[in-house]
N, C-alpha and C positions, 0 to 999 in steps of 0.2 A: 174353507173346507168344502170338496165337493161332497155330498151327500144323496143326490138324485134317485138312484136307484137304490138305496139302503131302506128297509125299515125298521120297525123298533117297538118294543114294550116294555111292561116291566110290572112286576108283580111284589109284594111284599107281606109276610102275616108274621105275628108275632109268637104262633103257633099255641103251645101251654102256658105262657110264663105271662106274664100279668104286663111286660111292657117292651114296645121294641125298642130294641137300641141299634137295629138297621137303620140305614140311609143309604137312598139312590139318587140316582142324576140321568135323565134324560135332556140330553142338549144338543138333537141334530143339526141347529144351524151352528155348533162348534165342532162337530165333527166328534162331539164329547160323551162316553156312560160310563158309570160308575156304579162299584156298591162298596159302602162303609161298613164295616161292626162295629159297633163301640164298645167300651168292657171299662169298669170300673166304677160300677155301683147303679142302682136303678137312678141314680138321680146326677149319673153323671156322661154313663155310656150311649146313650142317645146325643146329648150336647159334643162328643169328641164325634161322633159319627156326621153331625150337621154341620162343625164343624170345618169338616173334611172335604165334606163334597161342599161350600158353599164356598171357602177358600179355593179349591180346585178350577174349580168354574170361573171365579174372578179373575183366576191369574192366567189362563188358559184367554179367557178374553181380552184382556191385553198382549196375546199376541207370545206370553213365556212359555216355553218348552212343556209336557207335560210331567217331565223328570223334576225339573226345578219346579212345578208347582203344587207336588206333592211334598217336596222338601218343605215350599214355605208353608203349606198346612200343618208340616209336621212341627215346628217355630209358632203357629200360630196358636194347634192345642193348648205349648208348653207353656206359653204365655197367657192363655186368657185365665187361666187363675189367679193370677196376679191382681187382672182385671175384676175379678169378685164371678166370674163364669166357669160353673165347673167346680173339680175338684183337681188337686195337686197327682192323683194318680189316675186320673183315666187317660183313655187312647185309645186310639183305630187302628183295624186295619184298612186295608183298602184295595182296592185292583182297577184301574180304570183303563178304558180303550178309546183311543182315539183316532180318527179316520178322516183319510182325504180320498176321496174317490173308494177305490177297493183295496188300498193299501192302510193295513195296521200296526200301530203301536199298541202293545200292551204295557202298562207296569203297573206293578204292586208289592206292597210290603204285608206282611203279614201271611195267615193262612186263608183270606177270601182269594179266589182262583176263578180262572177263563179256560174255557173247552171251547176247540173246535170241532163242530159236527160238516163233517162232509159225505158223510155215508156211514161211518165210522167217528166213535168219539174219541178223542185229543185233548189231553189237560196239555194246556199251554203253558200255565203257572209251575212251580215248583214251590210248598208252603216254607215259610218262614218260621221251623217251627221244632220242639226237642227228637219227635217221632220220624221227621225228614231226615235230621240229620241221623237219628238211630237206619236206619234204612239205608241210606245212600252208607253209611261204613260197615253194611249186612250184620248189623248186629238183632236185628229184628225182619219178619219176614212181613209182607204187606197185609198179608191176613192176622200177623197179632198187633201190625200196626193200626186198623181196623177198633179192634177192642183195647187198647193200649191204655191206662189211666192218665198216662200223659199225654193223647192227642191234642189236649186243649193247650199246651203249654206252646206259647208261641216264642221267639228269639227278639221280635222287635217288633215294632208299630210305631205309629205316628203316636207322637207324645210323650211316648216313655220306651224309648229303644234300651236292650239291655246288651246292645253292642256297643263299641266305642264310637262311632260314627252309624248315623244310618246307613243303608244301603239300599236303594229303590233299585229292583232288578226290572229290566225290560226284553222284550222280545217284540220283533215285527214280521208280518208276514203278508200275504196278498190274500184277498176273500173274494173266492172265485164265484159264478154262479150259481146260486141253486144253496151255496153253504152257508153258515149261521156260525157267529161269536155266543156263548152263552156266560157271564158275569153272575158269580155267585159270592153269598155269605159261606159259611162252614156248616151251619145250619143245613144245606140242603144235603148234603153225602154222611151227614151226621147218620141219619136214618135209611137213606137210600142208597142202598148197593152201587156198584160202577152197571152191573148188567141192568137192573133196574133203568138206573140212569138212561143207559144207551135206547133198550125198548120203547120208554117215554119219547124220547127224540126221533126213534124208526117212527113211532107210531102217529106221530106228527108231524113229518116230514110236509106235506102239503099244505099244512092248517096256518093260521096266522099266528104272527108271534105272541100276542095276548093270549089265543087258547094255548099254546106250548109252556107259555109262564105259569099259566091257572094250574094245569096238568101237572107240569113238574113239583108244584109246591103240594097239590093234591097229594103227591106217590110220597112226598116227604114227609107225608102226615097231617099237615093242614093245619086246623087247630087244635091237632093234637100233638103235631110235633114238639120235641123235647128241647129246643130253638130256636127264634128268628130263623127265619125263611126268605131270604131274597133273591131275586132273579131278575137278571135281565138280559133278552135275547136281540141281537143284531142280527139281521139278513140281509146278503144281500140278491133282491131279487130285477136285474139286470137280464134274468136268464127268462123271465116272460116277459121282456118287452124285445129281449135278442129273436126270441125266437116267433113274436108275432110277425119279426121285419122278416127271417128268413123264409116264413110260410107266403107272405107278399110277393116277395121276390119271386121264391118257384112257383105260386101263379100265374104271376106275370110273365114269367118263361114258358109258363107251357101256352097260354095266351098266344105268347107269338108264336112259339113252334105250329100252334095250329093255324096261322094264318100265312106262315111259311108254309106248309103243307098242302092248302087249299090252292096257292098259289103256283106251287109245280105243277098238281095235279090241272088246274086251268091252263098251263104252259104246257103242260105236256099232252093235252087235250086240243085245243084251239088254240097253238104259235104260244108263243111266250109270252109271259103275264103282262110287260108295258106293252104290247101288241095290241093283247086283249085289254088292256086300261083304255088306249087310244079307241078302240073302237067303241066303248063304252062311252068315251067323251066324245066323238062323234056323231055317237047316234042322242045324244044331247040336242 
């Protein structure tokens, strides 16, 4: 996976609650980020989240799709109880991005979601979850989707899907210059509005991706968020090392222009310039 010009951070607090049951993945030499939630119980939903991403990560390194290697996370939760790990009802969700150069894959199951910021923010995700689908058949507006008692109600996850089959949806897209992927838990829009959201990201547009993560999780509430909080920001910044070449370039053009320049003006002065070159190597 190319990665050159991408970078990356990643933030995580566990905000009010005594324990996190987020998990991330930072893994630029796979072209790999992730973030997991886990849910089912303080002693369980950390283990389906680590899980997720440690499974993820294996099978992506050998080389498997990142579609099939959220599946076999999702086989590998269902099974490690079996194993004495866990409990029979925990699960993740999960969103992860993957990149070769500036082209991306997104998938994920669940309600953790990817935004793109280009000037303007972008949820890429679509949640996995009762209040989506209330919405998408307008039976609820986004504002009492918002305050909904069932936002938390998800349709599926890794481990314990309450569809007949899972279903990892995916989207891909190209990550231009200057733009950012942002990978979140539910935790972060839980407390922070969508304009919030957006301000946070104007407001950081130049900063590095660690202070954008610290920020975001700050406006979420921090540790006081009602939550888990996680984030993790991809950029790609191609666009200052594009633009240091094209500031070189038009120096070097005006460079010559002015040594074209001096050269009429000498030509058109005393005979034309290899004229006056020769006489300058003659008088050598």
């Amino acid at each position: 996976m190319k990665t050159e010009t991408l970078t990356s951070a990643a933030r995580t607090d566990p905000g009010s609650r005594s324990n996190n049951q987020d998990s991330y993945l930072v893994a630029p030499d796979l072209g790999l980020w992730l973030v997991a939630d886990g849910m089912g119980g303080a002693s369980a939903g950390d283990v389906a989240s680590r899980i997720a991403s440690e499974s993820v990560r294996e099978s992506c390194s050998q080389g498997e799709s990142l579609v099939a290697a959220i599946e076999k996370a999702h086989e590998n939760i269902r099974g490690s109880h079996v194993r004495g790990i866990g409990s029979r009802t925990m699960g993740s969700t999960i969103v992860a991005a993957q990149l070769d150069g500036s082209d991306y894959e997104i998938a994920w199951v669940g309600d953790s979601r990817a935004y793109l910021w280009d000037g303007k923010i972008k949820q890429l995700t679509r949640d996995h979850s009762w209040v989506q689908r209330q919405l998408d058949e307008g039976v609820i507006t986004p504002e009492q989707a918002r305050v909904s008692p069932d936002r938390n109600v998800i349709t599926q996850c890794l481990g314990g899907s309450f569809e007949n089959k899972l279903v990892v949806d995916t989207v891909r897209g190209h990550l231009h210059e200057g733009e950012r992927l942002i990978l979140c838990s539910d935790g972060l829009l839980r407390d922070l509005s969508d304009e919030q959201f957006a301000n946070v990201l104007e407001r950081n547009a130049g900063g590095s991706d660690d202070e954008l993560a610290a920020n975001l999780i700050e406006a979420a509430g921090g540790s006081r968020a009602s939550d888990n909080v996680t984030v993790v920001v991809i950029s790609q910044r191609g666009y200052a090392r594009s633009t240091g070449k094209r500031v070189a370039f038009l120096l070097g053009m005006l460079v010559t222009l002015g040594i074209l320049v001096s050269l009429a003006y000498f030509g058109s002065e005393k005979g034309t310039w290899h004229e006056q070159i020769q006489k300058w190597l003659n008088a050598e």
